[in-house]
C-alpha positions as CSV (number, residue, x, y, z in Angstrom):
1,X,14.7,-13.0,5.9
2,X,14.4,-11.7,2.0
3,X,14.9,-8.5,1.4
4,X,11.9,-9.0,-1.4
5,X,9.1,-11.3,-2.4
6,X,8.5,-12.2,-5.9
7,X,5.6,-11.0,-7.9
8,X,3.4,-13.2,-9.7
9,X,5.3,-11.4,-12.7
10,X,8.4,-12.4,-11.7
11,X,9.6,-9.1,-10.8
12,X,10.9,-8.9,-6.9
13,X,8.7,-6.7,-4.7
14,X,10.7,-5.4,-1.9
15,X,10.1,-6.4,1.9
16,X,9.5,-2.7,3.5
17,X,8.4,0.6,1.7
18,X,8.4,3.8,2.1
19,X,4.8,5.1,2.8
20,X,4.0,8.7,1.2
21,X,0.2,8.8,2.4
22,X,-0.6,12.0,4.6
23,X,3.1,12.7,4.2
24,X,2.8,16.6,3.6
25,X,4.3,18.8,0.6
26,X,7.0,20.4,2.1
27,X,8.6,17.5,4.1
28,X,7.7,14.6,1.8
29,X,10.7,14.9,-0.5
30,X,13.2,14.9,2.5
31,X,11.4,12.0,3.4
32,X,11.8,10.2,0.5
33,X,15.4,11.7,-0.3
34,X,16.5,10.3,3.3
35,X,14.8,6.8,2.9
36,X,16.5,6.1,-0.7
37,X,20.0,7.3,0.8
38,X,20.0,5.7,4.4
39,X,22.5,3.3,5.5
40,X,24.2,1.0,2.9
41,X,20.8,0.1,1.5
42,X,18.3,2.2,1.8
43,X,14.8,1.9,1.1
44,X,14.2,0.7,-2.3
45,X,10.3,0.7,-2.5
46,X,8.3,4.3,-2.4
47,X,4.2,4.2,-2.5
48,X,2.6,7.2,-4.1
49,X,-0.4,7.6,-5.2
50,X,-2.1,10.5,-7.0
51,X,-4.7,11.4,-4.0
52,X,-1.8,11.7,-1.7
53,X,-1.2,15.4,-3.5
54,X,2.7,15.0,-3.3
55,X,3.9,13.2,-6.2
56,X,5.0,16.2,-7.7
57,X,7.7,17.1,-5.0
58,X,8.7,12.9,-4.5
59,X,9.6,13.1,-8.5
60,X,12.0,16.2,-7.6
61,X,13.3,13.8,-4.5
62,X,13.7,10.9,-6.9
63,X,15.5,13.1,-9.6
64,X,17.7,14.2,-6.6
65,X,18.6,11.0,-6.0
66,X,19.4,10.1,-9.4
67,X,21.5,12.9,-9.8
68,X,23.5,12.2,-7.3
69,X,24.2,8.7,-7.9
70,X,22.8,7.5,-4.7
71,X,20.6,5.0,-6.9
72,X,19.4,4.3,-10.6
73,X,16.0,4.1,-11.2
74,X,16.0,0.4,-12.5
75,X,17.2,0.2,-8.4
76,X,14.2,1.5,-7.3
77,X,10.5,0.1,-7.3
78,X,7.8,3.0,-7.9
79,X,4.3,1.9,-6.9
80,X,1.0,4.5,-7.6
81,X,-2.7,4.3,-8.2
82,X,-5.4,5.4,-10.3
83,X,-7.9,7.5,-8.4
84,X,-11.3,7.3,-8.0
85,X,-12.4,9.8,-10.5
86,X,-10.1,8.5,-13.3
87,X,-12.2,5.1,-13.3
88,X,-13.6,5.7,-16.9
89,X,-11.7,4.1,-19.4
90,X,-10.5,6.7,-21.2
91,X,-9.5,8.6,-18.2
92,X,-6.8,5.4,-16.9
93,X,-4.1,6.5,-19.3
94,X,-4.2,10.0,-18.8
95,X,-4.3,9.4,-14.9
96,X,-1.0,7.5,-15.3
97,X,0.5,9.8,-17.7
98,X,0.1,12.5,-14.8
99,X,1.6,10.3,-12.5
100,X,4.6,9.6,-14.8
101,X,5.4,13.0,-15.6
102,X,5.0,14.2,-11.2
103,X,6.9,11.3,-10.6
104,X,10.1,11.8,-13.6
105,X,10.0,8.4,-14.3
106,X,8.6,6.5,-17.8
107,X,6.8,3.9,-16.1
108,X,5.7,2.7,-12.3
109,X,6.8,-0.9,-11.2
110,X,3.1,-1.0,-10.0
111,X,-0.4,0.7,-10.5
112,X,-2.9,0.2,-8.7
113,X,-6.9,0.8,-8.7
114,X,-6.5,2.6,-5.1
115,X,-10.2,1.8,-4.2
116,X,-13.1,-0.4,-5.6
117,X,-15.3,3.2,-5.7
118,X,-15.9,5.2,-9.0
119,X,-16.4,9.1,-8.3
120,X,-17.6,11.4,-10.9
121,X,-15.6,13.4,-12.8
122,X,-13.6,16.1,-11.3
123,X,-15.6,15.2,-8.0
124,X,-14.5,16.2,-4.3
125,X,-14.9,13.3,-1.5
126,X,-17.9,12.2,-0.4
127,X,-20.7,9.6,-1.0
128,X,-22.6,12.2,-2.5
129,X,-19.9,11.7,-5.1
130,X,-20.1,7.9,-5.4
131,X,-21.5,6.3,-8.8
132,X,-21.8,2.9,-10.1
133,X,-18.3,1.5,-11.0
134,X,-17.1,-0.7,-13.9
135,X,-14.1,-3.0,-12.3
136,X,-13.9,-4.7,-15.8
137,X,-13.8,-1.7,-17.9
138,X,-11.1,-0.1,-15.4
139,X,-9.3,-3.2,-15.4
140,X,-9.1,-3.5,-19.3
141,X,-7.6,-0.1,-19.4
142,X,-5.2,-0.8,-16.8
143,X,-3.9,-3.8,-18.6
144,X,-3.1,-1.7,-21.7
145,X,-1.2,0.5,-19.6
146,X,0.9,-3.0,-18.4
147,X,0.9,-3.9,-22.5
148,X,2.7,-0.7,-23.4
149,X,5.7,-1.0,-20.3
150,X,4.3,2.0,-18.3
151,X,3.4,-0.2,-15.6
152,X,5.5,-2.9,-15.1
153,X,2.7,-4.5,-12.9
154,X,-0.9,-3.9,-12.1
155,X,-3.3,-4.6,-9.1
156,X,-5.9,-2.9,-6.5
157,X,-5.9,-1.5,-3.1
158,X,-9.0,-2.0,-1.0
159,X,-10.2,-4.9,-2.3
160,X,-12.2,-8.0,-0.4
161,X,-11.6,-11.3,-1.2
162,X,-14.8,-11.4,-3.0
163,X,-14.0,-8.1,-5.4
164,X,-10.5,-9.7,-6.3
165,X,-12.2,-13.5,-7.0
166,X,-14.5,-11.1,-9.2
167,X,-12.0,-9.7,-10.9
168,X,-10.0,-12.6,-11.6
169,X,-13.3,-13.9,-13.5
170,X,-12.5,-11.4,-16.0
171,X,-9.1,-10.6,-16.2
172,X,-6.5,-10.9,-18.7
173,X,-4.1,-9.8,-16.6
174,X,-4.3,-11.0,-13.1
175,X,-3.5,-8.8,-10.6
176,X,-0.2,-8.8,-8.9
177,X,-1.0,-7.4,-5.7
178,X,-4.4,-6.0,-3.4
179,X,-2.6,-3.9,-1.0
180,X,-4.6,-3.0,1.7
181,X,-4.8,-1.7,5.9
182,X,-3.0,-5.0,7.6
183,X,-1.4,-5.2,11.1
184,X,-1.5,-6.9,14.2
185,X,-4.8,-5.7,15.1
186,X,-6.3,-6.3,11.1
187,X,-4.9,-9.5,10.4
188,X,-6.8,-10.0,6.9
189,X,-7.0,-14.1,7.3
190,X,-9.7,-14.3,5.2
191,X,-8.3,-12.2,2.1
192,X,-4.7,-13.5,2.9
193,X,-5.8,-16.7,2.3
194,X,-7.2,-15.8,-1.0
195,X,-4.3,-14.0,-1.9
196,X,-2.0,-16.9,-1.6
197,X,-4.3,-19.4,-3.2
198,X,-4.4,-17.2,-6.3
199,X,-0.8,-16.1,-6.9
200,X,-1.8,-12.2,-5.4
201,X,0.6,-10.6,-3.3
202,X,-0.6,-8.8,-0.4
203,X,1.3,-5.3,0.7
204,X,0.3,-3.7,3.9
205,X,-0.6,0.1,4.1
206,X,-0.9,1.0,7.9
207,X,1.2,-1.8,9.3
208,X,1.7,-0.3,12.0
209,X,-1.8,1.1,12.2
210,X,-1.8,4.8,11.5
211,X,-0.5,6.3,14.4
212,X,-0.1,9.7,13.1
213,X,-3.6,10.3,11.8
214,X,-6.6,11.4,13.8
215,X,-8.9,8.7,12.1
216,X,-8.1,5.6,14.0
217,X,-8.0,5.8,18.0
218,X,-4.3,6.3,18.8
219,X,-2.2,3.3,20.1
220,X,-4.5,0.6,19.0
221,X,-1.3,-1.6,17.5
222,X,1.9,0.3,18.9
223,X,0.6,0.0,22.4
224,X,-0.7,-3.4,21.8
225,X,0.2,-5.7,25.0
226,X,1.6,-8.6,22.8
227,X,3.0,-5.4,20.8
228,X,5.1,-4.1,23.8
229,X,5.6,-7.3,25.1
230,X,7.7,-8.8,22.0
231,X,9.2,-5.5,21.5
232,X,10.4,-5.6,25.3
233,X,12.1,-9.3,24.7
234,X,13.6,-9.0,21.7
235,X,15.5,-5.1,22.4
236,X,13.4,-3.4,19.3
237,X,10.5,-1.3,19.3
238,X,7.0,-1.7,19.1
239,X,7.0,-0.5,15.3
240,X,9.8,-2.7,14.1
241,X,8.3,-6.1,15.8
242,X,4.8,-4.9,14.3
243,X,7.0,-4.5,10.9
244,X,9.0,-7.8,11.3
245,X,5.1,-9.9,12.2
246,X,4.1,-8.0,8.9
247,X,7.5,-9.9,6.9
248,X,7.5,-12.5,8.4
249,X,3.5,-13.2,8.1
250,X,5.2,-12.9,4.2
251,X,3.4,-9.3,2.9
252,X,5.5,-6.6,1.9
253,X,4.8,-3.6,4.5
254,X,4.9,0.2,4.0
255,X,5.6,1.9,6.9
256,X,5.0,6.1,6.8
257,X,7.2,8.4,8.4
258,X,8.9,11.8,7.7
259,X,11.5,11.1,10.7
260,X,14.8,10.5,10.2
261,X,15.6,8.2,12.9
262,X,11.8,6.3,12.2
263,X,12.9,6.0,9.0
264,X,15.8,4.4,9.7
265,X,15.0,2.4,12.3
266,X,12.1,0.6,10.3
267,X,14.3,-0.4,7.9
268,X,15.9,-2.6,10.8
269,X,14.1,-5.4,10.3
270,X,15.8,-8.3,8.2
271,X,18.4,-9.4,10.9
272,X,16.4,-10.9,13.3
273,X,12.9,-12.5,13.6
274,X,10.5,-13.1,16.2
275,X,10.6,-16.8,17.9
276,X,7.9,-18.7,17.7
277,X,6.6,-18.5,21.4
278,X,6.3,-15.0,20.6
279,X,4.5,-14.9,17.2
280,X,2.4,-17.8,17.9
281,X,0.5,-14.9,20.7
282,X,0.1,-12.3,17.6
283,X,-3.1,-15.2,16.4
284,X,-4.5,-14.5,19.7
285,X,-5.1,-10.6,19.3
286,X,-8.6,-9.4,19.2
287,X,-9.0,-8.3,15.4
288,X,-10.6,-4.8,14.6
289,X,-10.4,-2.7,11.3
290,X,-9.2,0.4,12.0
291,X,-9.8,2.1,8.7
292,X,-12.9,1.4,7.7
293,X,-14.1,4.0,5.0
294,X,-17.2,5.1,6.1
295,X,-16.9,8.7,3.6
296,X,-17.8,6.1,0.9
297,X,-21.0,4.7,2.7
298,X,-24.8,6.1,2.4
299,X,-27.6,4.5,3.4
300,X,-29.4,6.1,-0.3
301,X,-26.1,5.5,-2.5
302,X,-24.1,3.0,-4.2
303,X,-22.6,1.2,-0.6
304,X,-25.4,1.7,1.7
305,X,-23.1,-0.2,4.5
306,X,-19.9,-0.9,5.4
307,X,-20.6,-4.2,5.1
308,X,-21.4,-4.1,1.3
309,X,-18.3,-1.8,0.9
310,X,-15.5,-4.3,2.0
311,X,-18.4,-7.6,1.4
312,X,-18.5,-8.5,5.0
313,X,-14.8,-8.9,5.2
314,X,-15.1,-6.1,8.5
């Protein structure tokens, strides 16, 4: 199996990434240091974001790393995203330029609108915060930042087949990729469908469901019965069969951990697959969202449902 899928830019994605969300200051730059310099390959993909609060200390990691010869940057592919109170035009460079200068790097391989929901200015979370978002005006701005080299590519996070199709409408730039909660459990046949009809790659945050956060119930795709029971025939682990489904469903996934041996051991996925008897029982699994973004919703604001957040796709 490919250690990468190609972008509709041409530029390679890799396979796995390394997950930085709810990674904490203080053990995030080990992380990332450990993931770069494992085995003979190491991880080559690392997804920040502004809102995760850490890029500062990954950018010391990644200079680290550089120092040291472990990798060159060209080696490495850098996503981020724009947050949700940098939506305003003028705001989408100056987000990035942030980004760039936490991160020690010139440009990202890929930015990303992280959610389809403006905030005001200098707003804290909440849908008290929430106020009527221009996609196209966003988008424009994102694609001079792709113009000028500092992102290599662009796309969105959080985005239902309907918002992306909207989006295309408009853009000069297509996006490259909707990255968005996929697993097991969240399948996304509806949007992944989309995606592939449209030259979008799709990258999995959560694959394997969030485990370590108290916002999903616990177990809900490592503890999975067809989970466990692939893991148990093939010799791996729960997280690595939820992983390899991810690959070879063909999206790129980003697995989170701060664990030396997790890290390494979710990186083990390219020498092996799961037979067809066995996948075939992954289309079987009950589907539920596990992260659906309720802080967002209010019955007297701009998404008075879940429903009209992620268009039905829920």
């Amino acid at each position: 199996m490919a250690r990468h899928f190609v972008l509709n830019t041409g530029a390679p994605i890799p396979s796995v990434g390394l997950g930085t969300w709810q990674a904490d200051p203080g053990v995030v730059g080990d992380a990332v240091y450990t993931a770069i310099k494992v085995a003979v390959v190491g991880y080559r993909h690392i997804d920040c974001a502004q809102a995760y609060n850490n890029e500062k200390e990954v950018g010391i990691a990644l200079k680290k790393v550089f120092d040291e010869g472990i990798a060159k940057r060209e080696d490495l592919f850098i996503t981020s995203k724009l947050w949700n109170t940098n939506h305003a035009p003028e705001d989408v460079s100056v987000a990035l330029e942030g980004t760039l200068n936490n991160l020690q790097t010139d440009y990202v391989d890929l930015y990303l609108i992280h959610w389809p929901v403006r905030m005001k200015k200098g707003a804290g979370f909440g849908p008290q915060s929430v106020i009527p978002s221009d996609i196209p005006a966003t988008w424009a701005a994102m694609e001079k930042l792709h113009d000028a080299g500092k992102a290599r590519a662009i796309g969105v996070s959080n985005f239902s087949s309907k918002k992306l199709a909207d989006l295309l409408a408009v853009a000069r730039v297509p996006p490259a990729v909707d990255q968005v909660e996929c697993h097991p459990v969240w399948q996304q046949a509806k949007l992944r469908e989309f995606c592939a009809s449209n030259g979008i790659h799709l990258s999995a945050y959560s694959p394997l469901g969030s485990p370590g956060t108290g916002m999903v119930k616990a177990g809900a795709v490592l503890e999975h019965p067809v989970v466990v029971s692939a893991a148990e025939k093939l010799g791996k682990t729960p997280a690595q069969v939820a992983l390899r489904w991810g690959i070879q469903m063909g999206h790129s996934v980003l697995p989170k951990s701060t664990n030396e041996e997790r890290i390494k051991a979710n990186l083990d996925v390219f020498d092996w697959s799961i037979p067809d008897d066995l996948f075939v029982k992954f289309s079987e699994i009950e589907q539920e969202k596990l992260l659906r973004a309720g802080f967002f919703v209010d019955p007297e604001g701009v998404f008075k449902s879940l429903e009209e957040l992620w268009d039905g796709d829920i």
